[in-house]
Structures are given as structure tokens and as C-alpha cells.
C-alpha positions in Angstrom: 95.6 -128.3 50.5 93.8 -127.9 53.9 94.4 -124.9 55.8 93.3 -124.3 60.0 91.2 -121.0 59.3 90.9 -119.4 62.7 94.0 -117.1 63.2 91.9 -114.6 65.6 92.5 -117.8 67.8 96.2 -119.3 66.6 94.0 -121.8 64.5 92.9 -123.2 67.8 90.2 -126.2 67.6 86.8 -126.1 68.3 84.2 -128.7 68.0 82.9 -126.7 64.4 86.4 -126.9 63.2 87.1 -130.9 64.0 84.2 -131.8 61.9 85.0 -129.3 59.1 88.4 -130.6 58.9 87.3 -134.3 58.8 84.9 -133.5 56.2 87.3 -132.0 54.6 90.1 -134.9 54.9 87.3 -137.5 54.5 86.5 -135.5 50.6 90.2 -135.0 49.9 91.0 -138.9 50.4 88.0 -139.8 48.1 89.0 -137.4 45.5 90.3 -139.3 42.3 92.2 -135.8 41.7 94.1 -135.9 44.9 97.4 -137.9 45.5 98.8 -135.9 48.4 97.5 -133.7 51.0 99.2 -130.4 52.8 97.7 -129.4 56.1 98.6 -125.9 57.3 97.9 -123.0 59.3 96.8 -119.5 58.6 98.4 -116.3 60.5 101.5 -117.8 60.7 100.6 -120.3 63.1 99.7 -124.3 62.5 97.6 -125.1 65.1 98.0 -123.6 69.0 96.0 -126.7 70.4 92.4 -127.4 71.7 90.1 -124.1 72.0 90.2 -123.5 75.5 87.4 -120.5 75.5 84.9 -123.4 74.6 86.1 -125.8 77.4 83.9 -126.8 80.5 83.6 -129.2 83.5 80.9 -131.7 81.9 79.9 -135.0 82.0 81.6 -137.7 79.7 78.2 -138.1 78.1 78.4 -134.6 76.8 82.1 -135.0 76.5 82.3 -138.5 74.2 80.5 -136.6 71.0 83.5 -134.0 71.2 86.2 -136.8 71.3 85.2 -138.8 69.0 84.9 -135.4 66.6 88.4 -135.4 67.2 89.5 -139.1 66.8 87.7 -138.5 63.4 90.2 -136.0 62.2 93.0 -138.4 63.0 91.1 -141.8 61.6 90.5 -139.5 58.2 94.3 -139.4 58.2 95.4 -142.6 59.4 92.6 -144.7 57.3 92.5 -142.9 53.6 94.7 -144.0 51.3 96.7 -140.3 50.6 99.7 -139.3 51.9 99.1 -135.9 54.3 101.7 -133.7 55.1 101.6 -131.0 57.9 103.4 -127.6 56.9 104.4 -126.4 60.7 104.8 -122.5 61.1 104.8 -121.1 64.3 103.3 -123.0 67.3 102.2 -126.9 67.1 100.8 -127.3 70.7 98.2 -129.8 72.7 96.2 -131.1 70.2 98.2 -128.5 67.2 101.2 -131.2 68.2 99.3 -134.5 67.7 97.3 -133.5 64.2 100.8 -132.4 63.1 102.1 -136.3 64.1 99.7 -137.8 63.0 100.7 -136.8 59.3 102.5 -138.7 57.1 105.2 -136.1 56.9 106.4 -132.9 59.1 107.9 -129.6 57.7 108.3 -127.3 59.6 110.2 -123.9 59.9 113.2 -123.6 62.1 111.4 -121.1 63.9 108.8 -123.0 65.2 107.8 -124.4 68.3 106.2 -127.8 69.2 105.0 -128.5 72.7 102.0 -131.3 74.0 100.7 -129.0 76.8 97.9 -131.2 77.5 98.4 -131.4 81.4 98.3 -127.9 81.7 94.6 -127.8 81.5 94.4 -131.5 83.6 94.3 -133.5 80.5 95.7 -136.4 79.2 96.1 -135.9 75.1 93.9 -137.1 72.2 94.1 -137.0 68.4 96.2 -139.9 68.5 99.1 -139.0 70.4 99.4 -141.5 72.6 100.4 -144.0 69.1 102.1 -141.2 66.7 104.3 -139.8 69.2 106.2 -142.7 70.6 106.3 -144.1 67.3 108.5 -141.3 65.8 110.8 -141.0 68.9 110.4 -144.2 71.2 108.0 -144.8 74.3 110.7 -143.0 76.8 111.1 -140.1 75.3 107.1 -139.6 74.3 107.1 -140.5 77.8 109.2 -137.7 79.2 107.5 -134.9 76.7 104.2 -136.1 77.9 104.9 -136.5 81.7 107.2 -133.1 82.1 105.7 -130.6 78.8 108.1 -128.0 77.6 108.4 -126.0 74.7 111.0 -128.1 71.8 112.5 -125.7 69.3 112.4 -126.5 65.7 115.9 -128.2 65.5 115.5 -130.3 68.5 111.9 -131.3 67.5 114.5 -132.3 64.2 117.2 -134.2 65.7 114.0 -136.4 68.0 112.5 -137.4 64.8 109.1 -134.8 65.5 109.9 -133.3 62.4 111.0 -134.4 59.0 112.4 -131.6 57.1 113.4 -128.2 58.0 112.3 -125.4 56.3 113.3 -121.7 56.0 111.0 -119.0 58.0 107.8 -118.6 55.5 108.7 -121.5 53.5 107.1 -124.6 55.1 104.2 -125.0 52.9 106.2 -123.7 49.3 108.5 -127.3 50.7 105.4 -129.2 51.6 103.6 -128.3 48.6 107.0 -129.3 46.4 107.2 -132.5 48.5 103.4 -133.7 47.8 104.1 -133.0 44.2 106.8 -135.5 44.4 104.7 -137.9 46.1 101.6 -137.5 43.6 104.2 -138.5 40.7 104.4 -142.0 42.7 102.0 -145.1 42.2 98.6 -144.0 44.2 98.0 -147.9 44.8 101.3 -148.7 46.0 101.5 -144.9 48.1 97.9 -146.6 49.4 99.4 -149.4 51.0 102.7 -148.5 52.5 100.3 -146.4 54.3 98.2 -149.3 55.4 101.5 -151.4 56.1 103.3 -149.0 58.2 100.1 -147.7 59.6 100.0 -151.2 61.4 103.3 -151.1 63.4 104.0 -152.4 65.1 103.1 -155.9 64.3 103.9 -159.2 64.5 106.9 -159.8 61.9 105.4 -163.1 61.0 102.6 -161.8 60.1 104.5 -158.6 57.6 105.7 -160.9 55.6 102.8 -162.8 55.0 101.0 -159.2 54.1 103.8 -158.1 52.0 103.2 -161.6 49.9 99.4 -160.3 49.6 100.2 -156.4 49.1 103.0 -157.3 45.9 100.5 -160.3 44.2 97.7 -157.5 44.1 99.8 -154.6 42.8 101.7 -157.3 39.9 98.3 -157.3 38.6 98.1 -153.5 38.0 98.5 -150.8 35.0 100.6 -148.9 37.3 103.2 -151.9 37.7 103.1 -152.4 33.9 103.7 -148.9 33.3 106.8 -148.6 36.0 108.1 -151.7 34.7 107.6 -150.9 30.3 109.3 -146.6 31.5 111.8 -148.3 33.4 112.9 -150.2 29.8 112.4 -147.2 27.8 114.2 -145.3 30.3 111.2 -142.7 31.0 109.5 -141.1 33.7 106.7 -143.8 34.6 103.0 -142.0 34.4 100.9 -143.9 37.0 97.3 -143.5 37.0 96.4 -145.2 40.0 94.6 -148.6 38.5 
């Protein structure tokens, strides 16, 4: 588990805290122990967006070092081979929002809130929005939420597709924590590329089922496929070990 440390500030990022959280990500998703991830806030809050207090007019020299710091929390996500889940409480705004999409899988409370907000301060949106967002609920409605921002309650966030699961008031990360034990019980190698695979979209379809014929030929040729395949005969729970 990964947990935003700065409720003083709503867990709100600053440059010290996107490179601790990469590091932290980056170690995780290297970890032979790990097989899922949970990424939450402290103080009853996941993440309230970008640090403003540390924000300035400055030239994109100066600017560039601080982006890509970000981008690297999002390509530690996107490009290891775990599955992250963010455990929402409270307020998932600006750049809070985006590191929230650009998990694997959202639980959040029903009392929480999830907004962009990144035109309010004259800005655009990093962290990957622009590619997690419209892929959970289509280009026009990304389009709207980025274009007019508003505050979107739990359910709604729900019924758009923002969020995966529901979760009562104080209980997002006991549900995230049961959910990435369900997922560690699955095939790491497998997990690793359905990741990779739906990572990609969208793509051409010609070339998915060329992948998938590459992606099944490697993973025949794996313990964990001969241990699915000899528990499913002996009617057992399958123990994969990830080789």
C-alpha cells in the first residue's frame, strides 16, 4: 500500500511528493512480493490536486523538470506490470482526479467528491488525463468535464464509469485492500499482460489479434498455466507463483 502523506494540505502534490511516489511505485512494481498495489489518502482525503502554494509564473525550462516528475508517477502505473488500485475518500480533484484514473481500479466512498479543476488555475491537465479519462467515459463526456469543471458526487462519478466500486463512508481502502487480495491470488504473468494489452487501446483490431496470438504462446509455456490447468482437474484453488 501507498498512501499521499500530507493531510496539513488534503494530500496535495508537490514536486517532493511526485518523486517520492514514483519511487515508491517504481519499488512496488519491482517487488517480487507485490501482486497488487492500493493508493490512498491520509486525513480522509485522496488527493485535493496540484500544490498550489508552490505554484509560479516560470519559464517552461524551469517548468518541464516538474511535468515530467509528474508524467513519472503516471508511466510507473501505466508501464509496471501490477495492478494499482486507488482507494478514493473524500476529494479526488486536478491532478488528485487523474492519479486516481489512471489506476487500474477506483473505490471510492459514496461520499466523495471528484472534480478536474484544472482551468481554474489557467491550466490544461496532466498525469495522464487527457488518455484515462475519456477512456473510462468516452471523448464527449471527458470533453464536457474538462471544458465546463464541476464537482461529480460519488454516485454519478459511478453511473459515468469514474469509479468502479462503491464503498461505505471509511471503508474504501478495507474494499480496496480485499479487492487487491483477490487480484494477487491471480497469475502475476497473465495480470502483467492484460495490463499491457488494454494499456494499448485503443489499437488497431488487426493488430490485437496478432498480440493475443503472441501473449497466449508465451504464457502456454509457463508454471503458472500448468498449475491453473493440473488445480482446475483436481478441482483446487490454483497457487500461481508468477513463472
Amino acid at each position: 500500500m501507498v498512501t499521499l502523506n500530507r493531510p496539513d494540505k488534503r494530500n496535495a502534490i508537490d514536486l517532493e511528493l511526485r518523486v517520492v511516489l514514483a519511487e515508491a511505485i517504481e519499488t512496488a512494481m519491482t517487488d517480487p512480493a507485490v501482486r497488487a498495489l492500493v493508493l490512498t489518502g491520509s486525513g480522509g482525503t485522496f488527493c485535493s490536486g496540484g500544490d498550489i502554494s508552490t505554484m509560479k509564473r516560470q519559464p517552461s525550462d524551469q517548468t518541464i523538470p516538474r511535468a515530467e516528475a509528474a508524467q513519472r508517477v503516471i508511466k510507473a502505473i501505466w508501464g509496471g506490470p501490477k495492478p494499482v488500485i486507488a482507494a478514493v475518500e473524500g476529494f479526488a480533484f486536478g491532478a488528485g482526479a487523474a492519479l486516481a484514473l489512471a489506476c487500474d481500479r477506483v473505490i471510492a466512498t459514496t461520499d466523495s467528491t471528484f472534480s478536474t479543476t484544472f482551468t481554474g488555475v489557467g491550466l490544461a491537465g496532466d498525469m495522464g488525463v487527457f488518455a484515462s479519462l475519456p477512456a473510462r467515459v468516452g471523448p464527449a463526456v471527458a470533453r464536457q468535464l474538462m471544458l465546463l469543471p464541476r464537482r461529480v458526487p460519488a454516485a454519478e462519478a459511478y453511473e459515468l464509469g469514474l469509479v468502479d466500486r462503491l464503498a461505505e463512508p471509511g471503508e474504501a481502502l478495507i474494499d480496496a485492500l480485499a479487492d487487491a487480495t483477490s487480484i494477487a491470488e491471480g497469475p502475476p504473468l497473465a495480470l502483467a499482460e492484460i495490463k499491457a494489452m488494454l494499456g494499448d487501446w485503443p489499437c488497431d483490431p488487426w493488430q490485437v489479434l496478432d498480440r493475443e496470438v503472441d501473449v497466449q504462446a508465451r504464457l502456454f509455456d509457463t508454471a503458472d498455466f500448468e498449475e491453473g490447468v493440473t488445480a482446475f482437474r483436481e478441482r483446487r484453488t490454483p497457487h500461481f507463483r508468477g513463472y
